[in-house]
N, C-alpha and C positions, 0 to 999 in steps of 0.2 A: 794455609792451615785453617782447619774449621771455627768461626767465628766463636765456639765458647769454648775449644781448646785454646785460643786465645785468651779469652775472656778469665778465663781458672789460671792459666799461667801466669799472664798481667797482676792477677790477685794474689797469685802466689809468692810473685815478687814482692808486693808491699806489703805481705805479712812478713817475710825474709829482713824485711827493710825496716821497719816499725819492732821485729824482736830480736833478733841475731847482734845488734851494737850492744842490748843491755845483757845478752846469753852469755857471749863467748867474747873473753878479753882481747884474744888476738883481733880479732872484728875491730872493736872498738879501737885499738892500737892503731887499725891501718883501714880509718873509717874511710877517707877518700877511693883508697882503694878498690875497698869491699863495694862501692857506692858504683867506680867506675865498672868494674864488672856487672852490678846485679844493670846497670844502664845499657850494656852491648847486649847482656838475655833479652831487654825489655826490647830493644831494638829487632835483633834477631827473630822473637818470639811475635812481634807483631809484623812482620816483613817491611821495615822501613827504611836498611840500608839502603845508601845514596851514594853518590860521590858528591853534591851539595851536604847531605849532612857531613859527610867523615869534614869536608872544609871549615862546614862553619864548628865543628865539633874542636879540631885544631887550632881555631882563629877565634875565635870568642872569649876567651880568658886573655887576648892580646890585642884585640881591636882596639884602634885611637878612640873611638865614641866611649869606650868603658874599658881603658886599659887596667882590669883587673890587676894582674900580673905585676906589673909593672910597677903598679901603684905601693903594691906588696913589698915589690925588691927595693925600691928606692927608700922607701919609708924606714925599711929594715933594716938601711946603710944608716940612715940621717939616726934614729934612736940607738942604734949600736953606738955613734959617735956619743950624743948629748946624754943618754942613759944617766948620768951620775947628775947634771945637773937637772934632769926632768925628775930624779929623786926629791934632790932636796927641796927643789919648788913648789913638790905636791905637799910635801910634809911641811912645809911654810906657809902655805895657801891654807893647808887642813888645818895647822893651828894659829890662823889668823883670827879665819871664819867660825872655826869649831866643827867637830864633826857632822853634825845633822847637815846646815846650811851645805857645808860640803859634800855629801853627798848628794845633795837636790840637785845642787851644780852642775854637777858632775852629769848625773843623768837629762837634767832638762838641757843643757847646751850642747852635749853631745848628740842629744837627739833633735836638736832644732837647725844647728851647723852641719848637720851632715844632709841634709839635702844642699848645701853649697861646696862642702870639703869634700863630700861622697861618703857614701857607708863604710866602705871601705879606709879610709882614710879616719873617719871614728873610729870604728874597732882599733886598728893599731895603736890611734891615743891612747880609745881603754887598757888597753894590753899592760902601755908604760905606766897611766894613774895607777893602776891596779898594783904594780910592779914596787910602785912608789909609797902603798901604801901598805900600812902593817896593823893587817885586822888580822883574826882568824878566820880561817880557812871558808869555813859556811859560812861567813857574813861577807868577806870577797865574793865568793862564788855567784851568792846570789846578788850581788850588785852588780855584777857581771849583766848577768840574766836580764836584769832589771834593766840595764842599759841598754842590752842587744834590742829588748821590746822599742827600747824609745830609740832607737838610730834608727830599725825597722819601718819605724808611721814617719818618722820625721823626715827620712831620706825620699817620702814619694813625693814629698815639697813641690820638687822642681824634676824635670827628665835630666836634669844633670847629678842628683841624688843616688839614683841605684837603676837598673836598666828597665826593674815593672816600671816608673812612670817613664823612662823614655818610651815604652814601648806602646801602656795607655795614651799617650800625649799624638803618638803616630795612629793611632789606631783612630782617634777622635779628633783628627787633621780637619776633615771634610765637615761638608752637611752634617746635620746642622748645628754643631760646636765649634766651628774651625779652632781648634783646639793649640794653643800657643804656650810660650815658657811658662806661663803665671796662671792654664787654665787649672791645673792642681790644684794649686795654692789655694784659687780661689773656691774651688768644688769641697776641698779637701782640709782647711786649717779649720773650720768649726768643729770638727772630731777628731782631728788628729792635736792640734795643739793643745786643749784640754786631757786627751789622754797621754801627752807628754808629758805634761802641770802633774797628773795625777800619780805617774809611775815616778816621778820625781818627789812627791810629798811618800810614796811608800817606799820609796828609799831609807826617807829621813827617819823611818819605823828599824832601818837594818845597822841597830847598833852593837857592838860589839869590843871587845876588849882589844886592846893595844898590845900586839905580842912582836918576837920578833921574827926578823927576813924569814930566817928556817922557819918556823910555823905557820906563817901564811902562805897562800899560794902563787905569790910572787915568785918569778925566775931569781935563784941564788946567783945564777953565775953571768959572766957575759957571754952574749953569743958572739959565736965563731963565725967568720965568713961563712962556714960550709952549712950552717945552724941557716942562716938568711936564705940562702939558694936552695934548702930544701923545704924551708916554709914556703917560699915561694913555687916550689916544684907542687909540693901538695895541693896548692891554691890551685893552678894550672888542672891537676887532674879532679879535683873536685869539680871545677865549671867543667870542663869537658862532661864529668857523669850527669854533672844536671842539664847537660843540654841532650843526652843521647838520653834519662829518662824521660823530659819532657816529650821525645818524639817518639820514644818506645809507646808512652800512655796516650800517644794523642789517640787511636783510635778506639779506646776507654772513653777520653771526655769526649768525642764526638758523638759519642754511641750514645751514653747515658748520662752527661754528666750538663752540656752546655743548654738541653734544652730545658732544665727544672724549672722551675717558680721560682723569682730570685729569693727568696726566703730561704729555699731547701738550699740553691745555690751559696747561701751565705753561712750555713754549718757543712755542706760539700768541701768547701773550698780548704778546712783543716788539712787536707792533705796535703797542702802547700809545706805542711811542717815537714816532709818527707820529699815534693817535688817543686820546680823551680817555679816561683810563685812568675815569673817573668813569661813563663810557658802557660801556665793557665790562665793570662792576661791574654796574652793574643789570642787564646783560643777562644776566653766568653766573651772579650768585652766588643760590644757593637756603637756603632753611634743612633742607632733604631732604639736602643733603652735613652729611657730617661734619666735625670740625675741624680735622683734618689737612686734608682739600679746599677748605677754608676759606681755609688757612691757605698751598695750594700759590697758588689763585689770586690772590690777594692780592698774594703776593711776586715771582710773576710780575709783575705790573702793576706795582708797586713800583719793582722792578728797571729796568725796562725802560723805565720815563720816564726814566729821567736820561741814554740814552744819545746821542739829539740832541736841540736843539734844539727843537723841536713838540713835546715829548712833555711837558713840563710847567711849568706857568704859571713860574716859579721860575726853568728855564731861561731861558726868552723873554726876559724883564723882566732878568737880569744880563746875557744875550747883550745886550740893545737897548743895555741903559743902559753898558756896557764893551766895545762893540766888539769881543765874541767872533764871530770867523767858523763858519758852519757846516763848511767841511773841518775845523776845526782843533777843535771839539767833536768830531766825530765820531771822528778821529784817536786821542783820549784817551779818550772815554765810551764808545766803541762795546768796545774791550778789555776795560775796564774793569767795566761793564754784564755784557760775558760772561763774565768769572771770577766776578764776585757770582751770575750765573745759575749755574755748573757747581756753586760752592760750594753755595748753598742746596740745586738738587734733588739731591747727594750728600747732604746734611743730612734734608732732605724725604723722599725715596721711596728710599736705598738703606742709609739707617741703620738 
């Protein structure tokens, strides 16, 4: 196909991708879905089927390194059982502390434990805190939000966190980083841990009146075995869509996107809110950049998952399981997302 009927098509898709979740209800209903398909056009549209991709396309929401999956169905059995007393603990905890304290908590340990529990395994706590607690609606929602940010930075801790730093951590093996479990940590806690401190003090801003179960966006009821096996089916085809759009776009970011100025590279990289930030990780990151370049691309992609919904695993899985709508993340993360982007590249490239 001719390289910018490619190029218009690829485009066309992440305007599809970026409008059609906040247009059209059913979209948003069956966002994995709509995501797995617009990812087999991006594939299709750029000629990248494989019999390597369809593999790793079916294997990577179940790989031991990052058993996404699995992590899902288990977690979903164990909170199905303890559900009643992770109720009352939270609402014990909240009026030990009081609410502010509690939600700092909430957000700073979540997002500092989840490069050791995994992102994945955060979010499903939040799902239960969340579950447990009895705000209204918009001040849930957005601690939601606020959370998904701080699991997001907190989770690239370690390559046991979420699979961007396993994949940074592989990519920056060699010359001359030899790149090991703690070299994140160590590249990486002077801006990520202050911006977890920070999303955690503007929590303590998200107060809100005490109503009850029905009013908040807490799950009313318990779930059904069949309620588990399908959260976890959705998880399953959501990684799948983001590993077929990562390889539908790659020859997008090969084209135009890996050779910028890391500067341009580090407001590029917002597209991670729509593509799998773990796919634009292997594509820019070299061990030829330095650590400051390192360190802009990174927090790019960082940043920039938490702003909707598709942009990372952690979103999706609180969005499903709490009936967050896509306008109304967007509404909160999209601001949000771009004050933490102004802050860092003032931090990054004009300090």
């Amino acid at each position: 196909m001719n390289e910018h009927l490619v190029t218009g098509g690829l485009a066309a898709i992440i305007v599809l991708v970026l409008t059609l979740p906040f247009l059209v209800h059913k979209v948003e209903k069956q966002l994995e879905a709509f995501l797995f398909v617009m990812g087999v056009l991006a594939v299709t549209i750029s000629n990248q089927w494989s019999g390597h991709l369809v593999v790793d396309a079916l294997l990577d929401p179940i790989r031991l390194k990052h058993p996404i999956v699995e992590a899902v169905l288990v977690a979903g059995f164990l909170f199905r059982i303890f559900r009643d007393t992770i109720r009352r603990h939270v609402m014990g905890i909240e009026r030990a502390v009081g609410q502010r304290i509690f939600l700092f908590l909430v957000v700073v340990l979540l997002g500092l434990f989840s490069s050791v529990i995994t992102a994945i395994i955060a979010s499903l706590v939040l799902a239960e805190i969340i579950t447990g607690l009895r705000l209204d609606k918009k001040i849930e929602a957005r601690l939601v939000i606020v959370t998904c940010f701080s699991i997001g930075l907190g989770a690239a801790l370690t390559p046991v966190g979420e699979p961007l730093a396993t994949i940074a951590v592989t990519k920056l093996a060699d010359e001359p980083y030899h790149a090991g479990f703690w070299f994140l940590f160590h590249t990486l806690w002077v801006l990520i841990i202050p911006g977890v401190l920070v999303l955690g003090v503007t929590a303590m801003f998200l107060r809100g009146k005490e109503v009850t179960y029905a009013e908040s966006i807490s799950e009313s009821k318990l779930e059904s075995l069949a309620d588990v096996f399908i959260r976890a089916g959705k998880v399953y085809v959501f990684v799948m869509a983001l590993v077929l759009l990562g390889t539908g776009f790659q020859p997008l970011i090969d084209a135009y996107i890996i050779h910028l100025p890391t500067a341009a590279l580090y407001w590029i990289n917002m597209i991670s809110a729509i593509l799998d930030n773990a796919t634009l990780t292997a594509a820019e990151l070299s061990p030829k950049m330095s650590l400051k370049q390192i360190q802009s691309v990174l927090m790019g992609l960082l940043i920039a998952g938490g702003m909707l919904i598709p942009g990372n695993i952690p979103n999706i899985i609180c969005a499903g399981k709490l009936g967050i709508k896509s306008r109304e993340w967007a509404y909160f993360g999209i601001p949000l997302g771009l004050a933490l982007m102004i802050v860092y590249f003032v931090v990054l490239f004009l300090v």
